[in-house]
C-alpha positions, -999 to 999 in steps of 0.1 A, spaced: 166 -135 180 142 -163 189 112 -143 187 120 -132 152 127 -164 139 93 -178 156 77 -145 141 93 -156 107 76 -191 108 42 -185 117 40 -156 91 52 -184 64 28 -209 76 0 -179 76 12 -177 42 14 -210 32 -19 -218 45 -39 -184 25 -17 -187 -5 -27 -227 -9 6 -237 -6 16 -226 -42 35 -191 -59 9 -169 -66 7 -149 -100 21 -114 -99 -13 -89 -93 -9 -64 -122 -22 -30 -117 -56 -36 -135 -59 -61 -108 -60 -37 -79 -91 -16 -69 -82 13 -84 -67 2 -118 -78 17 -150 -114 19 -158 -126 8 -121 -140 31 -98 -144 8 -68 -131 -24 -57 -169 -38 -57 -164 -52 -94 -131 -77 -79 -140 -113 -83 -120 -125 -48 -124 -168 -60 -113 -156 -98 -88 -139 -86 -71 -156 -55 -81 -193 -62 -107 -216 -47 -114 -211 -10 -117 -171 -13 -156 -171 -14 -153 -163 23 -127 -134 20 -142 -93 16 -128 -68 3 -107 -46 30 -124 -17 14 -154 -21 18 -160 10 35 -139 32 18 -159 33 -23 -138 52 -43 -168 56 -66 -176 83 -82 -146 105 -63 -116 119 -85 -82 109 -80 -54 138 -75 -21 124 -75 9 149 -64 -9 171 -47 12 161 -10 45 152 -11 56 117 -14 78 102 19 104 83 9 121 57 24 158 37 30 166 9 16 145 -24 30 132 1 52 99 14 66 106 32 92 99 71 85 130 93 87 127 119 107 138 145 76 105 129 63 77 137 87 75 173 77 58 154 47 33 136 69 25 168 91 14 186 55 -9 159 46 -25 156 86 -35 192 80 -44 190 45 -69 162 59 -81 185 87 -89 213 64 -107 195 39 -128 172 57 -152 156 27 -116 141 11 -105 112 12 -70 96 16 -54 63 -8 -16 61 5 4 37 -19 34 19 -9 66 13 -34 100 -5 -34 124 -5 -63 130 -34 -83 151 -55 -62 141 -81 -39 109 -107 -48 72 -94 -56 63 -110 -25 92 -91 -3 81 -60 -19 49 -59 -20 51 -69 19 74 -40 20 51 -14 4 23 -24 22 45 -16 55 58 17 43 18 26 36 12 11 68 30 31 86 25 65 69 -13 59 77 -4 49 115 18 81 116 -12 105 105 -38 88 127 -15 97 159 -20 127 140 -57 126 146 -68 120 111 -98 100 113 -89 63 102 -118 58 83 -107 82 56 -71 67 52 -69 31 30 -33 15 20 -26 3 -15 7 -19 -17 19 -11 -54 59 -31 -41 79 -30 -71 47 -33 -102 54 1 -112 97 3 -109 119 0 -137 139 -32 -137 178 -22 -134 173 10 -126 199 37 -115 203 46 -79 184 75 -84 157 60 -96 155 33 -70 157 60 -45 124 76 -61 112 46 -62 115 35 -19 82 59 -8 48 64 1 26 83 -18 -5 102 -12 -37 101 -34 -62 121 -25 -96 109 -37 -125 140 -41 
């Protein structure tokens, strides 16, 4: 219990210290890498974007251009997740097993795995959450043995889930899913 709360209060002051102290403004989806009419995250102005202070930062992408590569979406099956969760249920690494061997037999592909949370809970919390859920998807198909240089998380939290929704639609919402980039 210690450890957790010692855990909790270094990852605030981490995020105190990067965030300058301050709320920041909600990314919107044109705002991420792969938002409409961007083909790589090269064009992202980090000091525009994140405040004074970010001239030092680089993109975690760096290495993995989604220029001039199309984006299939739905072509593996999304994993889904429990509430506040990101632990993968064991009825959901059938899912993951598809997509390791999808990887395996198309070698020249690529592999964007975006993390979502329904509406509830702060952007912070779910974005955090998202990027967990991607986290751990990607962590999953590298024990796997799919090369980690052609897997890169997207945290998408709750931008993209409808406010109020019903339980179903939350529960579509809680998952992982797999773009693959040609």
């Amino acid at each position: 219990m210690k450890s957790r709360i010692l855990l909790l209060a270094l990852f605030s002051a981490t995020l105190a210290v990067f965030t300058g102290c301050h709320n920041p403004r909600r990314p919107t989806p044109g705002d991420t890498a792969f938002g409409p009419g961007k083909e790589s995250a090269d064009w992202v102005d980090l000091t525009k974007q994140y405040g004074a202070g970010a001239e030092g930062l680089s993109l975690r992408d760096d290495a993995f251009s989604a220029a001039n590569r199309q984006r299939v979406e739905n072509l593996l099956a999304s994993v889904y997740f429990d509430t506040d969760k990101s632990a993968i249920a064991s009825t959901e690494r059938p899912k993951i097993d598809e997509a390791s061997e999808y990887m395996k037999g198309n070698p020249k592909d690529m592999l964007l795995i975006e993390g979502y949370c329904d509406w509830r809970g702060t952007r912070e919390y779910n974005l955090a959450l998202g990027d967990r859920r991607a986290t751990g998807v990607r962590q999953y198909l590298i024990d796997l043995g799919v090369d980690p240089k052609r897997i890169q998380t997207l945290s998408q939290g709750d931008l993209k889930a409808q406010e109020n929704a019903t339980p179903q639609v939350m529960k579509e919402d809680r998952r992982a899913s797999f773009v693959v980039l040609r």
